[in-house]
C-alpha positions as CSV (number, residue, x, y, z in Angstrom):
1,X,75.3,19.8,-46.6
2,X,73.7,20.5,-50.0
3,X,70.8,23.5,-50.5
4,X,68.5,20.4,-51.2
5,X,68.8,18.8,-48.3
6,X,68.7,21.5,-46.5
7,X,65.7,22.3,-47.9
8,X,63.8,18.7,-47.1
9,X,64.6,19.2,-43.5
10,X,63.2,22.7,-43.2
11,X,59.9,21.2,-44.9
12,X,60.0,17.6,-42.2
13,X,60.3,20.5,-39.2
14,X,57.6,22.4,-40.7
15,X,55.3,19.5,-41.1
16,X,56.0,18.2,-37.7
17,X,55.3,21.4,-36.2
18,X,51.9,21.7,-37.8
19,X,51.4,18.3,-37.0
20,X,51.8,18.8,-33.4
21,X,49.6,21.9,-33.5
22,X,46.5,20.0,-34.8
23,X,46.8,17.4,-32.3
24,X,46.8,19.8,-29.2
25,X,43.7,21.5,-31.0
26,X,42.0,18.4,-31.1
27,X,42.8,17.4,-27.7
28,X,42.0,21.0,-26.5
29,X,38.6,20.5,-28.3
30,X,38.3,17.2,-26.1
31,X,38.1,18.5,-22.7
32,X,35.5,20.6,-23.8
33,X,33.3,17.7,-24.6
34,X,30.2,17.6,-22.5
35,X,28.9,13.9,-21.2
36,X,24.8,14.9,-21.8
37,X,23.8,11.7,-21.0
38,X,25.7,11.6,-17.6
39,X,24.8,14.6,-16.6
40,X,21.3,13.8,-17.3
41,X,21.4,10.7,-15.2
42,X,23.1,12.8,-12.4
43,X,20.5,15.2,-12.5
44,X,17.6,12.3,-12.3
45,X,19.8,10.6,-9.6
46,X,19.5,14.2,-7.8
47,X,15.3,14.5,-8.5
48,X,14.5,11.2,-7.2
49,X,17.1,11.6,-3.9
50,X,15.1,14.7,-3.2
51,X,12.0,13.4,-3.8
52,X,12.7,10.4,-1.9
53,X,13.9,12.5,1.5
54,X,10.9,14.7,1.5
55,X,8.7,11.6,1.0
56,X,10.4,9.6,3.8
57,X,10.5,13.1,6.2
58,X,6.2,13.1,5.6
59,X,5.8,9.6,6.5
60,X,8.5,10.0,9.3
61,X,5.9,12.6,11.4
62,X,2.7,11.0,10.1
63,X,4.1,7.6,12.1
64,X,5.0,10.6,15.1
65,X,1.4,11.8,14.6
66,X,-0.4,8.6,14.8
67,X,1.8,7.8,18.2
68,X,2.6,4.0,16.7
69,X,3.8,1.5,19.3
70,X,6.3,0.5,17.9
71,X,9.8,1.6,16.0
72,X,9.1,-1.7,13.7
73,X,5.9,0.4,13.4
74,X,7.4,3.6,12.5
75,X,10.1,1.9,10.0
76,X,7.2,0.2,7.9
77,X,5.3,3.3,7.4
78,X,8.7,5.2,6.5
79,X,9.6,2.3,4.1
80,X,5.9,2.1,3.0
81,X,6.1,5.3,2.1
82,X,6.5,5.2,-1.6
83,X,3.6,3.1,-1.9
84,X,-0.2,4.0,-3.2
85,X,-3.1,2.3,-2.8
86,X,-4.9,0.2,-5.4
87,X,-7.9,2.4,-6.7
88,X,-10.8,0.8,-8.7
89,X,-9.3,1.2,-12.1
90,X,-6.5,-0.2,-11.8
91,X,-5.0,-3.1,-13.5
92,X,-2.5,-5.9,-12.0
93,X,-0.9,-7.5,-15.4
94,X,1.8,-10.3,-15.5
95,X,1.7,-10.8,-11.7
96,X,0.7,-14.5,-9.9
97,X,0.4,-13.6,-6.2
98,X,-0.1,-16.7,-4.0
99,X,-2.4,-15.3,-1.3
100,X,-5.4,-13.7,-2.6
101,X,-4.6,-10.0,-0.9
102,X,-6.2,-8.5,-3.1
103,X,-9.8,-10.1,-3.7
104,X,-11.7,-7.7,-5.8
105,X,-9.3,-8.2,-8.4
106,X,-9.6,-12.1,-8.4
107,X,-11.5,-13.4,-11.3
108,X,-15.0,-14.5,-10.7
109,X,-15.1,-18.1,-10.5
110,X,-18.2,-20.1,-13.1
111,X,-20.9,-20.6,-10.6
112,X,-21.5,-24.1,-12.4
113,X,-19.1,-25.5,-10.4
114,X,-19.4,-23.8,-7.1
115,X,-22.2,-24.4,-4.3
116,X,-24.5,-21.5,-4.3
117,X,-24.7,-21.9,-0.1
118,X,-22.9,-22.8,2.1
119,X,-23.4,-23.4,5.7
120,X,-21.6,-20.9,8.4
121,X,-18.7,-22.7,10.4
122,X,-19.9,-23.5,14.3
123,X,-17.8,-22.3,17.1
124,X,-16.2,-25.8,17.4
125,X,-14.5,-25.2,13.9
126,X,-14.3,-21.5,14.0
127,X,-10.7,-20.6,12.7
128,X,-7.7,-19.5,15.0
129,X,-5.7,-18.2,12.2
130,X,-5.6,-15.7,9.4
131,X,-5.3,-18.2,6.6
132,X,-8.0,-20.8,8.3
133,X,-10.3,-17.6,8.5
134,X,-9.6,-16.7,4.6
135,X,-10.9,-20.3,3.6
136,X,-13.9,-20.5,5.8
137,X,-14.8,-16.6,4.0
138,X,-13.9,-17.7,0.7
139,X,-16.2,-20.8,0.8
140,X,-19.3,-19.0,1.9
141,X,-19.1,-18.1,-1.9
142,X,-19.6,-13.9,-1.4
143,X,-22.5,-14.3,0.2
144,X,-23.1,-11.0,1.5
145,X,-25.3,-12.1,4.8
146,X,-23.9,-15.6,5.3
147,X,-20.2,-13.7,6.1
148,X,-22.5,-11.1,7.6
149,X,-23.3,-13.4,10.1
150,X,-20.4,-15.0,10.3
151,X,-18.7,-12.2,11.7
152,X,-20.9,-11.9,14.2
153,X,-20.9,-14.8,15.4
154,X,-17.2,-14.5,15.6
155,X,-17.6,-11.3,17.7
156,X,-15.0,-9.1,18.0
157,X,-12.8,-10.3,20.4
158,X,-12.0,-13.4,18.6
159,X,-11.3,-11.8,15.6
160,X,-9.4,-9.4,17.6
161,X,-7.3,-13.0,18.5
162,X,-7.4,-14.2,14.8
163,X,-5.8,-11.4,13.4
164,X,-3.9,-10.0,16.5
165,X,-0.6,-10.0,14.0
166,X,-1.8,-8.2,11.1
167,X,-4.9,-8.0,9.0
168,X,-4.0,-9.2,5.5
169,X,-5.3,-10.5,2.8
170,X,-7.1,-7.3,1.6
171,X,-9.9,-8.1,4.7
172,X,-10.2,-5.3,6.3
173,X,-12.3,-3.7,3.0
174,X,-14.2,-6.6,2.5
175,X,-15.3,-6.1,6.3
176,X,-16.2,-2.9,6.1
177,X,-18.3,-3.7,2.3
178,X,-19.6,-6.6,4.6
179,X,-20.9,-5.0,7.7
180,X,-21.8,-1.6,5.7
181,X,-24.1,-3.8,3.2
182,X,-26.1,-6.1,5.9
183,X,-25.8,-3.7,8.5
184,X,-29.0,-3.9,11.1
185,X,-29.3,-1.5,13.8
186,X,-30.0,-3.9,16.3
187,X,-26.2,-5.5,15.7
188,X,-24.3,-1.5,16.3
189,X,-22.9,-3.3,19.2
190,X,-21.9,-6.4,18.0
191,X,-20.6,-4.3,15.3
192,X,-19.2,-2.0,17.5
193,X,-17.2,-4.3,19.0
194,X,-16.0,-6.0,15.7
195,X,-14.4,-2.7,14.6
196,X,-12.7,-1.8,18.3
197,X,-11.1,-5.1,18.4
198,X,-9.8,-4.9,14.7
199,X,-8.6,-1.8,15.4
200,X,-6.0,-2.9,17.9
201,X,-4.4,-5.9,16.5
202,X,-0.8,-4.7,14.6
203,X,-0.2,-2.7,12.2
204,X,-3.6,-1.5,11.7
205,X,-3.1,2.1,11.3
206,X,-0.8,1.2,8.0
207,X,-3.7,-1.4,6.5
208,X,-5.8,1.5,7.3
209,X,-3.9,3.6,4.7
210,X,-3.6,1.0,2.4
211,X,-7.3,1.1,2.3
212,X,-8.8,2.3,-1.6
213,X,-11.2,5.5,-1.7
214,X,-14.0,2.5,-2.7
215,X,-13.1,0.6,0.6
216,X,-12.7,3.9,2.7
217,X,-16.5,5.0,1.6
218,X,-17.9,1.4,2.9
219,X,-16.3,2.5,6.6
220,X,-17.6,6.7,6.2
221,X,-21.4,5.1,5.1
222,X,-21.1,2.8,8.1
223,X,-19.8,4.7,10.4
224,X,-22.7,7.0,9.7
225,X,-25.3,4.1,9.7
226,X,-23.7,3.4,13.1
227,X,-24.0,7.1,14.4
228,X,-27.9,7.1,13.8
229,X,-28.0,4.0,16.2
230,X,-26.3,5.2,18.9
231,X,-27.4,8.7,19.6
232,X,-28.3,9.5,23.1
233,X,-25.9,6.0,24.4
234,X,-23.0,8.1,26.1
235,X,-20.4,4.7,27.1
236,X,-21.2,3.2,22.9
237,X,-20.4,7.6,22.1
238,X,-17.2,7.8,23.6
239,X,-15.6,4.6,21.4
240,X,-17.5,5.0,18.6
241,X,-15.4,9.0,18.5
242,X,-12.3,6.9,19.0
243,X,-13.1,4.8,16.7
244,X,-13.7,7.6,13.8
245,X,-10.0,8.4,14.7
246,X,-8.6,5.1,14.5
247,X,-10.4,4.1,11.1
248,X,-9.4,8.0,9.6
249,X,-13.0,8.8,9.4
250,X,-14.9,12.0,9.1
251,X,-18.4,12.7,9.2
């Protein structure tokens, strides 16, 4: 073998070897890459799994608290637990519900081509269902008095009937705007008896929550409107304090 070709193949191993030193570097440089972005997804993953437990373990002993009757009772408000109520400023955009749940958001109609009355249902045709109720309310066109009166003619115990499932459609603050607005003393009892038959139809402690601050004051002012009648009547006393309970009010 000749000195040059000796020579050729000390500089081929040479190169080789430096070769396969800068490729373990740069693979040795790899592993010490760090994913950012994954571990920045783990970490929110982590947050929101906490979050979510602590959430779920409040609701979990508020459902204990409020001694629900049922455990489809007590899963709703755990899996409703996430959920905040609609406060007055809030905005609903891109989003067609087909039951009107939440009326004070609906649009107001042009009074050009409504009635401006409308005349209050009789018993014959008073509604035995949720959605015949909603149409009777709607057409007495927010008349403040007219479904004043209509819920007391009602009474309570039918609309204890009516709703006996639930009490959707975002009523349960429109009653309370209703029979705060119109109140008259001489009705605390029919009025009494409107909220103690509401109060046990399903699910009511959860629409309760669902209630917004501007709804819960309606109830506090007339549930106070409704204390000033019934001083000094011990039987009307002792629901009306179960009732302050049930509706999560405080004087």
């Amino acid at each position: 073998m000749t000195t040059e070709t000796t020579e050729e193949l000390t500089i081929s191993k040479t190169d080789t070897h430096e070769t396969t030193a800068q490729t373990a570097k740069i693979s040795h440089d790899d592993d010490k890459v760090i994913d950012f972005k994954k571990l920045e997804s783990e970490l929110q993953n982590a947050v929101e799994g906490e979050a979510r437990y602590w959430r779920e373990n409040d609701a979990k002993f508020r459902a204990v608290h409020q001694k629900v009757a049922s455990y489809d009772e007590f899963r709703d408000i755990v899996l409703a637990s996430h959920l905040l109520p609609l406060e007055k400023d809030d905005r609903l955009t891109n989003i067609k519900f087909i039951q009107p749940w939440n009326t004070q958001a609906q649009k107001k109609q042009d009074s050009g081509n409504r009635e401006t009355t409308a005349e209050i249902p009789k018993a014959k045709d008073w509604p035995t269902s949720g959605q015949g109720f909603v149409r009777e309310w709607r057409r007495l066109n927010k008349d403040t008095k007219q479904q004043y009166a209509y819920l007391l003619q009602i009474g309570g115990e039918q609309l204890g009937t009516i709703f006996k499932t639930e009490i959707g459609f975002g009523l349960l603050g429109e009653f309370g705007n209703c029979l705060n607005c119109a109140f008259a003393e001489q009705d605390s009892n029919a009025i009494l008896c409107i909220l103690q038959h509401l109060s046990t139809t399903n699910r009511f402690s959860l629409t309760v929550q669902f209630l917004s601050s501007k709804e819960k004051d309606y109830f506090n002012s007339l549930f106070r409107k409704l204390s000033e009648s019934l001083k000094g009547r011990d039987p009307e006393t002792d629901v009306f304090k179960d009732l302050l309970t049930k509706y999560e009010v405080k004087l």
